[in-house]
N, C-alpha and C positions, 0 to 999 in steps of 0.2 A: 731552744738554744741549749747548748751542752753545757755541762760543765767542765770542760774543757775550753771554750771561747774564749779569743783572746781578750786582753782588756788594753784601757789607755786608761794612764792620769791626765787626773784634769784638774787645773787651779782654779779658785773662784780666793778673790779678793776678799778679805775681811779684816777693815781697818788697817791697813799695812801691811798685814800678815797676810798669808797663802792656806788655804786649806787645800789637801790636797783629797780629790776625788778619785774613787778608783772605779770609770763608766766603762760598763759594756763595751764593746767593739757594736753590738748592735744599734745601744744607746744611742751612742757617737755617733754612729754613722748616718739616725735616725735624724737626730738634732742637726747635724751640719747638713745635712741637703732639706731640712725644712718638712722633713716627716712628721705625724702626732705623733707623740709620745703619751703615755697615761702611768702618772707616778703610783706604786701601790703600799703601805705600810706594809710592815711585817709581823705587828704584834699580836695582828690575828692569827696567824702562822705557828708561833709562837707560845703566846700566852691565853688564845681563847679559843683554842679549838683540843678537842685530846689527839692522842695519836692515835693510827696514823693518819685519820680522818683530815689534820691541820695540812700535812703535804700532799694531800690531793684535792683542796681548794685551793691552795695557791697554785697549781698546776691547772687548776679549771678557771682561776681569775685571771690567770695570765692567758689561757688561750680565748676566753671572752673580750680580753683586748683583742685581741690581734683577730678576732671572727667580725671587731669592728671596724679595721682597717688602719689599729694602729700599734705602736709597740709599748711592750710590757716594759715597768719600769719597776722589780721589787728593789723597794730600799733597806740595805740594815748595815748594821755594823761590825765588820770581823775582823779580829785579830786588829784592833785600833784600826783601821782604815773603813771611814765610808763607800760603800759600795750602790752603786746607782746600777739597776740590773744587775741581777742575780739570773748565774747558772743553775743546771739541775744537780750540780752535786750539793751548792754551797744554799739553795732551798734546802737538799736533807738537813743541811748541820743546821739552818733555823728551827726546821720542823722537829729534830729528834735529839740535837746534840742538848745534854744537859748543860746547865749554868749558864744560860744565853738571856741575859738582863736584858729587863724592860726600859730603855734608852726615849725620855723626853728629852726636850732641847736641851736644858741646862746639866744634864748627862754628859752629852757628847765630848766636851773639851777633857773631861776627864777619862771615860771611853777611851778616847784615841790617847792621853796622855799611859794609858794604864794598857794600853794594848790588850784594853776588854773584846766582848763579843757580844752583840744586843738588838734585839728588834725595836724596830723604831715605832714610836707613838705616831699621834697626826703631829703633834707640833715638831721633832724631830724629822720625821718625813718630809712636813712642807716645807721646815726649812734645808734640807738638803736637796730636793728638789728642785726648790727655787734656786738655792745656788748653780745648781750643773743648769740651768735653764727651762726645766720643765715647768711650762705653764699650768699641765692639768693633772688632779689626784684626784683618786679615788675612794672611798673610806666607807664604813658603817655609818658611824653616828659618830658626832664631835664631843667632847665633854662639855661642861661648861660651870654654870654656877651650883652650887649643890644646896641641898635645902638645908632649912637653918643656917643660911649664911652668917646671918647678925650674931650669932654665938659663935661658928666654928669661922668664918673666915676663906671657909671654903672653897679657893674655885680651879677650875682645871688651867694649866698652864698655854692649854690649846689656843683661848680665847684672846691674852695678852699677844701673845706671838701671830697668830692671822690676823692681830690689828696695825702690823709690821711686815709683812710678806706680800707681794702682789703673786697671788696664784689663784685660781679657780678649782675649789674644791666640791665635788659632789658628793652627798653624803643622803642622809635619811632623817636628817633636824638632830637632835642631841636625845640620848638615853630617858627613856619617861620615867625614871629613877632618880631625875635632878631636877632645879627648882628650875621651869622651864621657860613661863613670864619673865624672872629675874634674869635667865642669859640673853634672851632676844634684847632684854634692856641694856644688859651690858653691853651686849655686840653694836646697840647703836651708839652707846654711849661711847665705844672705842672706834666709831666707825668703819664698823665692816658690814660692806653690805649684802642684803640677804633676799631670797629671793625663792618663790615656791616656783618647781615645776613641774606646770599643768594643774595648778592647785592654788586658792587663795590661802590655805590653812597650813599652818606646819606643822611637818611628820613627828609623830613622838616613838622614831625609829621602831620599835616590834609596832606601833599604831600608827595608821594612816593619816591621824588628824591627832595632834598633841592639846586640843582644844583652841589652838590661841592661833588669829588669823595671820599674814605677814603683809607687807605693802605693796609686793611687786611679783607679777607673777610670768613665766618666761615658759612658751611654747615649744620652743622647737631648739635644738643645738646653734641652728644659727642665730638665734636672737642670743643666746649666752655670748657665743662668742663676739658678736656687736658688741655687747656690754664689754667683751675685753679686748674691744679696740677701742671704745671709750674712756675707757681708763684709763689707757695706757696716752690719749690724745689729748686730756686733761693733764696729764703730767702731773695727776693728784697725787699726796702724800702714798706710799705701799702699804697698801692692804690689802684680804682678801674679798673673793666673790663667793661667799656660799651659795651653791643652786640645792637645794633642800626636796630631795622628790620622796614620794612617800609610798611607803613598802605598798604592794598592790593588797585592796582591800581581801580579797581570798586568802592572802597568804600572811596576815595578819595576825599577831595574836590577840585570840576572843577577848576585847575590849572589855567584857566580867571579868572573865578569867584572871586579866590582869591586873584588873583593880583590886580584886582580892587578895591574889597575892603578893601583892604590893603592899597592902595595910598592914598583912600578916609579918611580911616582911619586915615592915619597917618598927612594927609593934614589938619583935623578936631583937632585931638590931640596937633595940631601946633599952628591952629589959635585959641584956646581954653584956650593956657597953660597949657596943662596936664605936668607935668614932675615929675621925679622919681621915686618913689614905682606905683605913681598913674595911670602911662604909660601903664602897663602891663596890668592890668585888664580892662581897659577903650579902647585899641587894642583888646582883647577877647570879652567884652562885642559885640566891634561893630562888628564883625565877627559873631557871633553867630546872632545880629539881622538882618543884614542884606547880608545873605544867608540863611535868613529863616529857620535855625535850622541844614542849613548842617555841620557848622564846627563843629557842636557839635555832628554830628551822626558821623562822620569823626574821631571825637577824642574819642569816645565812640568803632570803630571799632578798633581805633589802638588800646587804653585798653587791648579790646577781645584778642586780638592778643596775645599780649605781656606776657600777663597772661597766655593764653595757653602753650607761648614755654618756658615761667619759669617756669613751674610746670615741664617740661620735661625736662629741663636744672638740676631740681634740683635733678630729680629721676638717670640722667646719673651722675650728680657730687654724688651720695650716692651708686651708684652701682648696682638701680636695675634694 
């Protein structure tokens, strides 16, 4: 799609109020005749990849939708308006414009009040997604609870808000950098449910198996989407469906490798004073340097992945 494509706004209801959504012309047109759509973050775009490396995966996550048969949905935030599908100009200014903040939910009202510009996390994606109607996203890894909770308090914003959203998100299980028993426990304890695919064990995103098994396990896109016509037939409380598939074991990072420097990591982050927001990325960073760029091809494969079986997830949830 160019960046030139036309757009529509679009209102989605919130408490009285209107937000006002600014979808694709392709979006739109995908959504009202009952096409897949497959919603994509932007803060891999953005915040986790360098340049110009960042704008030619979102240009290859977005044609990995559509080689599944369905359509690209980048989410971010420009110039205070949400933007559901992104063209190829307005991917550059995620991928290269400076000053393009990191937008979680509780961002957004302020974002749009401040006529900021920002890529969106999972929780601000799913919930803009959800709004314009897109049932399915795509993502790396989810956040979740972080270790040492009982001291720090610690937990990702993602977890509260998917236990509020009815959307199906496909992901790679949560960062193996977080405390990972403690978010599976949260996500039941908020009722979101979760689900390995092709796999009893969940992914500890760069690892195929995060050690800890899950209760339900889903073969094929159409059994997913079954599960989200269930949902939807219970007219249960909204929340989400994590389908949790896990990076393929080749492209994995060496399961040593990681555990080592992860201790080193965290041994460093300790004698250093890293703590709270600043934890996470200062863990990633040192992963990424030293494994010499594997965790990053690692998280780059899970992406591939993830994105493929959304785009098939969302053509079995539309029927075709």
């Amino acid at each position: 799609m160019s960046g030139g494509a036309s757009r529509r706004a679009q209102t989605a209801s919130t408490g009285g109020r209107t937000l006002v959504l600014v979808v694709s012309e392709e979006v739109q047109q995908a959504l009202a005749t009952g096409r897949p759509v497959v919603a994509l973050e932007s803060t891999i775009i953005a915040h986790g990849l360098p340049r110009p490396r960042n704008l030619e995966v979102a240009m290859e996550l977005e044609e990995a939708v559509r080689d599944e048969g369905a359509v690209p949905a980048t989410i971010a935030v420009l110039d205070g308006r949400p933007r559901i599908g992104l063209g190829t100009k307005e991917l550059e200014r995620i991928a290269g414009e400076d000053g393009i903040r990191k937008l979680g939910h509780r961002d957004l009202p302020l974002a749009v009040a401040a006529g900021a510009s920002g890529a969106t996390t999972v929780s601000a994606t799913a919930l803009l997604a959800a709004r314009a109607g897109v049932r399915v996203f795509a993502t790396g890894g989810l956040g979740g609870v972080h270790r040492e909770w009982t001291v720090t308090q610690d937990e990702s914003a993602d977890l509260g808000l998917l236990a509020r959203t009815r959307i199906t998100v496909v992901c790679a299980g949560v960062k193996s950098i977080l405390d990972v028993p403690a978010t599976l426990q949260r996500l039941e304890t908020l009722g979101v449910a979760v689900a390995g695919y092709g796999t009893s064990r969940f992914p500890g995103f760069y690892l195929a198996d995060s050690g800890h098994p899950v209760d339900w396990t889903l073969r094929t896109p159409q059994e997913v989407a079954a599960v989200m016509s269930a949902q939807d037939a219970l007219a249960a409380p909204d929340s989400a469906l994590i389908v949790a598939q896990p990076v393929p074991e080749a492209e994995q990072l060496d399961p040593a490798l990681h555990a080592r420097v992860l201790a080193d990591a965290l041994r460093e982050c300790d004698e250093q004073g890293v703590t709270g927001q600043a934890v996470t990325p200062f863990l990633l960073d040192h992963l990424v340097r030293h494994t010499d760029g594997a965790s990053l091809r690692a998280n780059l494969a899970a992406v591939r992945g993830n994105v493929r079986l959304a785009g098939r997830v969302a053509a079995a949830w539309a029927g075709v």
